[in-house]
C-alpha positions as CSV (number, residue, x, y, z in Angstrom):
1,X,0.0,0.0,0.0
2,X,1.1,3.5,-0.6
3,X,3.4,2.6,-3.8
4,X,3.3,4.3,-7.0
5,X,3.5,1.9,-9.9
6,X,4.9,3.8,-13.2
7,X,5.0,2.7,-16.7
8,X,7.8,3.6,-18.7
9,X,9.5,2.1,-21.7
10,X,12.2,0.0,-19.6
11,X,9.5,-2.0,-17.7
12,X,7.6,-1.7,-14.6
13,X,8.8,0.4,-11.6
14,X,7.7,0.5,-8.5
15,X,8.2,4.0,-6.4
16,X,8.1,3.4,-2.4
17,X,7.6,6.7,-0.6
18,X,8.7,5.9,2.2
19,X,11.7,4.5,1.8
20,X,12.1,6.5,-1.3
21,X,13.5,3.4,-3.1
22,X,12.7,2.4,-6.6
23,X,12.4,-1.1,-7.8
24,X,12.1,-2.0,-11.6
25,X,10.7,-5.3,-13.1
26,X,11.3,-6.0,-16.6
27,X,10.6,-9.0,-19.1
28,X,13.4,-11.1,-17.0
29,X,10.8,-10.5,-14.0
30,X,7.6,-12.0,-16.0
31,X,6.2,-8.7,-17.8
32,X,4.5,-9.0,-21.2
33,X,7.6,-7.0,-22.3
34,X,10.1,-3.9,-21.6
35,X,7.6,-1.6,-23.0
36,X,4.7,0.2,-21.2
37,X,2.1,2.7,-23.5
38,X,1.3,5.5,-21.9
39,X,-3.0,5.7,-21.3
40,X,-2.5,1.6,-21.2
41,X,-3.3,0.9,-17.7
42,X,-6.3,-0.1,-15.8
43,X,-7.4,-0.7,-12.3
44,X,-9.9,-3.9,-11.9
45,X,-12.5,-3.8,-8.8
46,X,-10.5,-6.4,-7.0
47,X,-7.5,-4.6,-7.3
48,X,-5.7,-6.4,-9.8
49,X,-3.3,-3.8,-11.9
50,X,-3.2,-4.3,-15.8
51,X,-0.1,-2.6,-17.7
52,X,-0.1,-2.9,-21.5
53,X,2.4,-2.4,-24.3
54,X,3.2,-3.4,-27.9
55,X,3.4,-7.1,-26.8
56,X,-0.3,-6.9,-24.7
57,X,-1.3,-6.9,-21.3
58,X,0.3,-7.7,-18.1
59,X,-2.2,-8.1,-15.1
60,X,-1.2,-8.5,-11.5
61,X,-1.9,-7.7,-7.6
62,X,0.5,-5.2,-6.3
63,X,0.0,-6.2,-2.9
64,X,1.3,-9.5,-3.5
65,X,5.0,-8.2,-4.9
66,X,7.7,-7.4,-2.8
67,X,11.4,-5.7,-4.7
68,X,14.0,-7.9,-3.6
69,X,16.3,-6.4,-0.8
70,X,20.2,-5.6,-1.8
71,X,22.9,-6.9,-0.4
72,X,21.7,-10.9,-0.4
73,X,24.4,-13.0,0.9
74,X,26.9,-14.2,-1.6
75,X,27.5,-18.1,-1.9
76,X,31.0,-19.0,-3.3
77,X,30.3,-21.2,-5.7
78,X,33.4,-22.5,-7.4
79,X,37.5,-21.6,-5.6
80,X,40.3,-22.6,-7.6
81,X,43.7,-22.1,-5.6
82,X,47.0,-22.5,-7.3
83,X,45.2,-24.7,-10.2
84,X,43.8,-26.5,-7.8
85,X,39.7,-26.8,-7.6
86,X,38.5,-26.2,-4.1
87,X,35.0,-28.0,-3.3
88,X,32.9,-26.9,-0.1
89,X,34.0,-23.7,0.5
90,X,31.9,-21.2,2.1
91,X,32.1,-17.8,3.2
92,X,34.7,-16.8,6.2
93,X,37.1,-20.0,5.2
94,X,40.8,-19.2,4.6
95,X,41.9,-20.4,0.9
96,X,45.8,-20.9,1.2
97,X,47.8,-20.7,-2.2
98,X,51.0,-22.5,-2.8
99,X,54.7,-20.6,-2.8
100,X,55.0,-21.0,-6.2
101,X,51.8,-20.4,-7.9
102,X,49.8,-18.1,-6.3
103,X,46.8,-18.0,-9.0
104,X,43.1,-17.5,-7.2
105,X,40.5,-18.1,-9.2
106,X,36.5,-17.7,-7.8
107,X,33.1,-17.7,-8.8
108,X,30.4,-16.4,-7.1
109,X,26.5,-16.0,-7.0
110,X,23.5,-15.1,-4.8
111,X,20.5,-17.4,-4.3
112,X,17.8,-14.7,-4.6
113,X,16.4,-16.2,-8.2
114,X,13.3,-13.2,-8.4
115,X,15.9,-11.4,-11.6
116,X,19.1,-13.3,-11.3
117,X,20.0,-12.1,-15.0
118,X,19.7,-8.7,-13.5
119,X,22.0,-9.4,-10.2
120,X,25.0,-7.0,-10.4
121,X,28.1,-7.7,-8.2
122,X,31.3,-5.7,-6.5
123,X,34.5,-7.2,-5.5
124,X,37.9,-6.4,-3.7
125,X,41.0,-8.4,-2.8
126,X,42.2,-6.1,0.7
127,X,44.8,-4.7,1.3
128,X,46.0,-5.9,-2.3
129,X,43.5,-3.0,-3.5
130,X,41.2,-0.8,-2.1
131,X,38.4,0.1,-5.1
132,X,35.5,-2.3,-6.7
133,X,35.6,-4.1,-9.6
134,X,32.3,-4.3,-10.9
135,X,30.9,-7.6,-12.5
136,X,27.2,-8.6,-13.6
137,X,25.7,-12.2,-13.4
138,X,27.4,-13.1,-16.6
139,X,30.9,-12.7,-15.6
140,X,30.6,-13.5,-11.6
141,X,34.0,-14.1,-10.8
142,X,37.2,-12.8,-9.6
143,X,40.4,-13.4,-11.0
144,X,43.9,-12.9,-10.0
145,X,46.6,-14.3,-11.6
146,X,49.2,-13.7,-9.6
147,X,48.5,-12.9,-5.8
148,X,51.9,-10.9,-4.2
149,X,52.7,-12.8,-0.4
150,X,50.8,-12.0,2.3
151,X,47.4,-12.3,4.0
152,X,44.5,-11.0,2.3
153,X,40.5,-10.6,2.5
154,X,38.2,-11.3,-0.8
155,X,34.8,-9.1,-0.5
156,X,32.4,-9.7,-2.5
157,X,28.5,-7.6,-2.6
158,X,25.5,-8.1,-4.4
159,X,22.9,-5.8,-5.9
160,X,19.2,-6.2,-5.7
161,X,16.6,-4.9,-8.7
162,X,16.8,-1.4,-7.3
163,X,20.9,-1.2,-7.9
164,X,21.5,-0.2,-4.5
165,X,24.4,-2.8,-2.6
166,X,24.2,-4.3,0.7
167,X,26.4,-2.9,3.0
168,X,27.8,-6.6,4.6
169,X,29.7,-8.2,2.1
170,X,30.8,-12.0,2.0
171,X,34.3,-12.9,3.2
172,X,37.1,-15.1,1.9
173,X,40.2,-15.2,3.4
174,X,43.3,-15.8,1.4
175,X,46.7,-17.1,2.6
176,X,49.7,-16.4,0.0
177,X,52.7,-17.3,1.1
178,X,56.3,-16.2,0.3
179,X,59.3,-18.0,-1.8
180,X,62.4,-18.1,0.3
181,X,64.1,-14.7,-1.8
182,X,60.7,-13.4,-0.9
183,X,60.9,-13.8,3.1
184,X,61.6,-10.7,5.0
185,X,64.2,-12.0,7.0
186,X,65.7,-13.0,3.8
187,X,65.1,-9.8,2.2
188,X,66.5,-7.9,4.9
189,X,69.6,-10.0,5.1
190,X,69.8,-9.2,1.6
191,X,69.3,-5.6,2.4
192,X,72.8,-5.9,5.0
193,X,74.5,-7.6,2.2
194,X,73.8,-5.4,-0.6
195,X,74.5,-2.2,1.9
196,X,77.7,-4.2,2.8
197,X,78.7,-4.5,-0.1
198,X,78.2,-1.1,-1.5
199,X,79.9,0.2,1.7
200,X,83.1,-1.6,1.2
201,X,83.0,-0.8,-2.9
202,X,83.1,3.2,-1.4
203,X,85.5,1.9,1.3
204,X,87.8,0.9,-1.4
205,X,87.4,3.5,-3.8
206,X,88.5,5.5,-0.5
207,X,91.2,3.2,-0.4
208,X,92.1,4.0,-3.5
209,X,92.0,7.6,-4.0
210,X,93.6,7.8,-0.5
211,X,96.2,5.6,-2.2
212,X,96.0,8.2,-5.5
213,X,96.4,11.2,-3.6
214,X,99.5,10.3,-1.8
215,X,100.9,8.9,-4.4
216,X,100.7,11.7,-6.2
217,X,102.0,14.1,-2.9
218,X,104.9,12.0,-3.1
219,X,105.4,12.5,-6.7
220,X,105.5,16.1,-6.0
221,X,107.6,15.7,-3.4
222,X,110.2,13.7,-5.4
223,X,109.8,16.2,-8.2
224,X,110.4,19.2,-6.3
225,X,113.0,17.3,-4.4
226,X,114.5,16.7,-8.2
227,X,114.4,20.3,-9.1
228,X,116.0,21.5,-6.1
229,X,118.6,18.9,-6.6
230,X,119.2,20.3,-10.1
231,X,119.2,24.3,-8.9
232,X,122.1,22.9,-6.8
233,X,123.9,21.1,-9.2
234,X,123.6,23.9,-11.6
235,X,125.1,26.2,-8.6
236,X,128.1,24.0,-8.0
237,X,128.7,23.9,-11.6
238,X,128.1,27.8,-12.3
239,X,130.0,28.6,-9.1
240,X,132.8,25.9,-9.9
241,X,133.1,26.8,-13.5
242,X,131.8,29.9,-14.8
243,X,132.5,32.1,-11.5
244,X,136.3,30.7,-11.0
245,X,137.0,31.7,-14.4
246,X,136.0,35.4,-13.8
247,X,137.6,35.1,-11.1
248,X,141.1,34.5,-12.2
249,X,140.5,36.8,-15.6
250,X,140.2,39.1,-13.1
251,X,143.2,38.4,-11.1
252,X,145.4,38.2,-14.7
253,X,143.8,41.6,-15.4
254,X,145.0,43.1,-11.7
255,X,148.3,41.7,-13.1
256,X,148.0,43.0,-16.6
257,X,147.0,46.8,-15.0
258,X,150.9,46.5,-13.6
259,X,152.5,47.1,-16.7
260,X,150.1,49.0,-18.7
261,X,148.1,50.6,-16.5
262,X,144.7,50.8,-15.0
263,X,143.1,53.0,-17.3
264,X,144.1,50.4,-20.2
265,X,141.9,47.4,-18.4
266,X,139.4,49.3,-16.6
267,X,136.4,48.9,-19.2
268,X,137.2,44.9,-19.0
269,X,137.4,44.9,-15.8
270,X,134.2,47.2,-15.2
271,X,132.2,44.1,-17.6
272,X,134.0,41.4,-15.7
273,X,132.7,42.8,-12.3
274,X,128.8,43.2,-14.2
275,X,128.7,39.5,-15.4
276,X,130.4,38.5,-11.9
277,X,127.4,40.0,-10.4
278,X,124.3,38.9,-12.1
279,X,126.1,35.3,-12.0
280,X,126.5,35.8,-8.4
281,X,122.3,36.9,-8.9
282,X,121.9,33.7,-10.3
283,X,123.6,31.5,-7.7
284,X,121.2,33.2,-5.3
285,X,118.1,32.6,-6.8
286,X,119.5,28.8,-7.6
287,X,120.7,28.2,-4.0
288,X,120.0,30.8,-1.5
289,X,122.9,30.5,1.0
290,X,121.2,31.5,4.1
291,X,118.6,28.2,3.6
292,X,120.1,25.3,6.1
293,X,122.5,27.9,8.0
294,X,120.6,31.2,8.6
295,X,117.2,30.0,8.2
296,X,114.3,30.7,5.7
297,X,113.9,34.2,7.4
298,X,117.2,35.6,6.1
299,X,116.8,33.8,2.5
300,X,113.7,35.5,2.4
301,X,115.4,39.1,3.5
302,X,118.2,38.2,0.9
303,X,115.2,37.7,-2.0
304,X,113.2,41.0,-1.1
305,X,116.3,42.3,-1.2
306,X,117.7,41.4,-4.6
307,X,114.3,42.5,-6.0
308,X,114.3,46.1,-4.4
309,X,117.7,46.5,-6.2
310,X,116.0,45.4,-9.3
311,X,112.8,47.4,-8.8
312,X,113.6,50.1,-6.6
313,X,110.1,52.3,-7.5
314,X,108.2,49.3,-5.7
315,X,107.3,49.8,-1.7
316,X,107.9,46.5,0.5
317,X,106.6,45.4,3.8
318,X,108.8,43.0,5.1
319,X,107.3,40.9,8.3
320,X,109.6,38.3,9.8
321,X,107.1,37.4,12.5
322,X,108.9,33.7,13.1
323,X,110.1,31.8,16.1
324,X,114.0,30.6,16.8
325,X,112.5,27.2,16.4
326,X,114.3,25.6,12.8
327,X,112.2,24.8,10.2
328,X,112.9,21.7,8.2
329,X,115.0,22.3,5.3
330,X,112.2,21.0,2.9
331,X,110.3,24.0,4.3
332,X,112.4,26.2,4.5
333,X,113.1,26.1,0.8
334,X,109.9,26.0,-0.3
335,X,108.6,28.8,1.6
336,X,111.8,30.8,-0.4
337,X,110.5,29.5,-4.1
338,X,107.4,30.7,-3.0
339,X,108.6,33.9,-2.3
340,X,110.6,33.9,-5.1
341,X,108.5,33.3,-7.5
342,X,105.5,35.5,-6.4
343,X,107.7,38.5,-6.5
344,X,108.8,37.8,-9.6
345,X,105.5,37.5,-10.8
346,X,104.9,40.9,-9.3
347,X,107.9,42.2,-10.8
348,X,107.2,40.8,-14.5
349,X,103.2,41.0,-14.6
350,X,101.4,42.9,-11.5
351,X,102.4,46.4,-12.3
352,X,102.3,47.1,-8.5
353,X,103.6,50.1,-6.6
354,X,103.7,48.3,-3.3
355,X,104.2,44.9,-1.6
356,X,103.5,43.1,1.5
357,X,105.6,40.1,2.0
358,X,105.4,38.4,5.5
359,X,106.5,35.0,6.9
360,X,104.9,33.7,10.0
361,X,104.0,30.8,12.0
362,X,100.2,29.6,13.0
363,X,100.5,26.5,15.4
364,X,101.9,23.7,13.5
365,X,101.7,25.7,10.4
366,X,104.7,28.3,8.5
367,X,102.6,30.7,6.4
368,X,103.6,32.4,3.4
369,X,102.0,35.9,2.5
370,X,103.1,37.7,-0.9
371,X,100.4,40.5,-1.7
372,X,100.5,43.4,-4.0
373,X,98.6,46.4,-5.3
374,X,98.9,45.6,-9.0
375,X,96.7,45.4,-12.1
376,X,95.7,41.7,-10.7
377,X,93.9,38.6,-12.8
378,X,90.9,36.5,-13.1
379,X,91.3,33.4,-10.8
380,X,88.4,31.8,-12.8
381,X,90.9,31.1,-15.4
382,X,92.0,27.3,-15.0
383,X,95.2,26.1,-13.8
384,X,95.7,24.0,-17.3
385,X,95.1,27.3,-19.4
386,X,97.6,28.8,-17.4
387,X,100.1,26.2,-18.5
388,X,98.9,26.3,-21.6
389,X,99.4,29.9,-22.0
390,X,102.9,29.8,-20.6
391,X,102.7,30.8,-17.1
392,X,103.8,28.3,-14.7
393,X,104.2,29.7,-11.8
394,X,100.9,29.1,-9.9
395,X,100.6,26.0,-10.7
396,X,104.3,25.6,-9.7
397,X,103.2,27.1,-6.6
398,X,100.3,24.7,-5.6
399,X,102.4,21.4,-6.5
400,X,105.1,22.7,-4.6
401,X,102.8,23.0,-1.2
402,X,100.9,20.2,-2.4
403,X,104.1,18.0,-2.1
404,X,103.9,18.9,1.3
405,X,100.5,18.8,2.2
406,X,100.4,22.1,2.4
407,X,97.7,24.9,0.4
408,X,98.1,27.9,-1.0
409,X,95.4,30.2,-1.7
410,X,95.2,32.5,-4.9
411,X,92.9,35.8,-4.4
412,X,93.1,38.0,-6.9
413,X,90.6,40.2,-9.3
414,X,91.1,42.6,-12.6
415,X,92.2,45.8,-11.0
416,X,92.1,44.8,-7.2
417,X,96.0,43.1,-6.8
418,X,96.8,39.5,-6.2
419,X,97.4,38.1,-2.3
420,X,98.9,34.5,-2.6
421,X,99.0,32.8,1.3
422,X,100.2,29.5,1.6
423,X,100.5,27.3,4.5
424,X,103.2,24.5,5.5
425,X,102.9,21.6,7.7
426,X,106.4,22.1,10.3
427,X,105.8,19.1,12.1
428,X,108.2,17.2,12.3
429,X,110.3,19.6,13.6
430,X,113.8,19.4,13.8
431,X,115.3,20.6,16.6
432,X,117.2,24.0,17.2
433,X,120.4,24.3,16.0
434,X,121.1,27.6,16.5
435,X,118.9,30.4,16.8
436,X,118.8,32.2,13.9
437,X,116.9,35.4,12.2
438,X,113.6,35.0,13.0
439,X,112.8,39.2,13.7
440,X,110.0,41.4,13.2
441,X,111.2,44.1,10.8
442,X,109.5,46.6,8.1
443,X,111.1,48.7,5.3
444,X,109.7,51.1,3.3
């Protein structure tokens, strides 16, 4: 009672005001057909409805049909596990799949036959995935074809005529287990092993560009070690050779200026003295006397000295700010090269009009300071285009601290001077000789 019955041309619905729910019936259902006219229907004195369309009447008593509810139970009607076919199972068992074929295969239905051509169904495999598949009674089945390990719930609704779905759905429980790779013990193990082994691949690559790196501080140490050899050698051969032969042209001109007089010699002479000199430069720069007696302190006097004779315009700081404590000899000559060859980068290139050169120590550390006020460089420019171009003194510079795991920083810009600081390792120290020049002193 209460229901409005509407004809339309997709069957017979029912509209329940009360539960505002709508249930259709259709040919599947018994109808004449699918098809209602409109101005067909009648009302018979007992009550019977009749309902006609192109295919004739229909005639029945609406009190006497009821819309089946949604959500009837689901019956699992046919499991196959793993190939195998599973007879008997109903819902809330536990299906197990083997290790190595975890195939689930299951085919369901309802036992509500008012429209079963009309049943619709929903389905879910949890936690595998969390939306509905959708099926209809054609294709009631769920199919997986290869379930990952673990434990898992199959839900499973049915639809009534209306559309609507039950809210309780039909459980089957689903055990897949793991093959042994797939274990998490085993994975995890697997995890160690493969972290292990990365570690000790960067662990040896550590290894060897440790091993890289000193190797190639030791070849800069045996290189500079070579070239300082050869600056010596060259010395002992100037100083033995060259210089001893001025030396006694000199002596046979002293002679000579006996008998015909000074004024006849005293040109040659005058040229003998100038080449005495710069070879007497030269031995200086080669092998700076004071390294190994006096210390690096007076070599480095001795080289801001020879370049104030050379460039007298130029303005130098001098700092000496050292201990009495002797530096080893491998230090002490290459903080002079350093010296040596910033100023005479500042002499040849830098254009300066005044200097600071300071040597120092800084805990376990000699530093090296050489800055000027000159036109300056770009420091962007690399190390090999310096080379390439010619210029080899930074990079003579950096292998000769390098060799010594020491540092040297370049800071420099177009227009703004160049400051070159290096530092070098003094341990170990050798002990104090003799105390030797190790002052603070400035110059203009």
């Amino acid at each position: 009672g209460g229901a409005l019955w509407l004809g339309t041309d997709r069957g017979l619905s029912r509209f329940d005001p009360v539960t505002e729910t709508v249930a259709t019936f259709t040919s599947a259902d018994g109808l004449h057909g699918d098809v209602i006219d409109l101005m067909s229907s009648a009302k018979a004195a007992d009550g019977t409805l009749f309902m006609g369309g192109p295919d004739g009447f229909t005639g029945f008593d609406p009190s006497s049909v009821a819309a089946r509810q949604a959500g009837t139970p689901v019956q699992f009607s046919s499991v196959i596990a793993s190939g195998v076919r599973r007879a008997g199972v109903t819902a809330g068992d536990t299906v197990r799949l083997s290790h190595d074929l975890r195939q689930l295969a299951v085919e369901f239905a309802t036992l509500d036959f008012t429209a079963p051509s009309r049943t619709e169904y929903r389905y879910r495999l949890l936690p595998y995935e969390t939306t509905w598949t959708n099926a209809d009674a054609r294709s009631a089945e769920a199919r997986y074809a290869a379930v990952p390990p673990g434990e898992y719930v199959l839900e499973v609704l049915s639809s009534g005529p209306n559309g609507g779905f039950g809210e309780t759905p039909s459980r089957l429980y689903v055990h897949a287990p793991p093959l042994w790779w797939e274990r998490a013990s085993i994975q995890l193990l697997g995890l160690i092993l493969a972290l292990g082994g990365v570690g000790a691949i960067g662990w040896r690559a550590t290894q060897r560009a440790e091993r890289r790196r000193a190797e190639a501080a030791e070849v800069a140490r045996r290189l500079a070690a070579s070239r300082e050899d050869e600056r010596l050698r060259l010395a002992r051969e100037i100083h033995d050779g060259a210089v001893q032969h001025l030396y006694r042209t000199g002596h046979d001109l002293d002679v000579l200026a006996e008998t015909a007089g000074v004024q006849a010699v005293a040109p040659v002479r005058a040229s003998l003295d100038e080449a005495a000199g710069d070879l007497r430069a030269v031995l200086a720069d080669l092998r700076p006397p004071q390294v190994g007696t006096l210390g690096a302190a007076a070599a480095v006097r001795a080289a801001v000295d020879r370049f104030s004779e050379t460039y007298p315009e130029v303005q130098i700081d001098l700092d000496l700010a050292v201990t009495g404590r002797r530096w080893p000899a491998s230090i002490q000559h290459a903080a002079v090269r350093i010296v040596q060859e910033a100023l005479s980068n500042a002499g040849r290139h830098a254009e300066a009009s005044a200097l600071k050169v300071r040597l120092a120590e800084a805990g376990e550390h000699a530093i090296v300071e050489v800055a000027d006020d000159g036109v300056g460089f770009d420091t962007g420019v690399s190390a090999v285009d310096h080379v390439r171009g010619g210029h080899f003194g930074l990079a003579g510079l950096r292998e000769r601290a390098a060799g010594l795991d020491g540092t040297v920083e370049v800071a420099s810009a177009p227009g703004r001077g160049t400051r070159i600081l290096a530092r070098l390792p003094l341990t170990p120290l050798a002990p104090a000789a003799t105390r030797w020049i190790g002052d603070v002193s400035r110059r203009p």
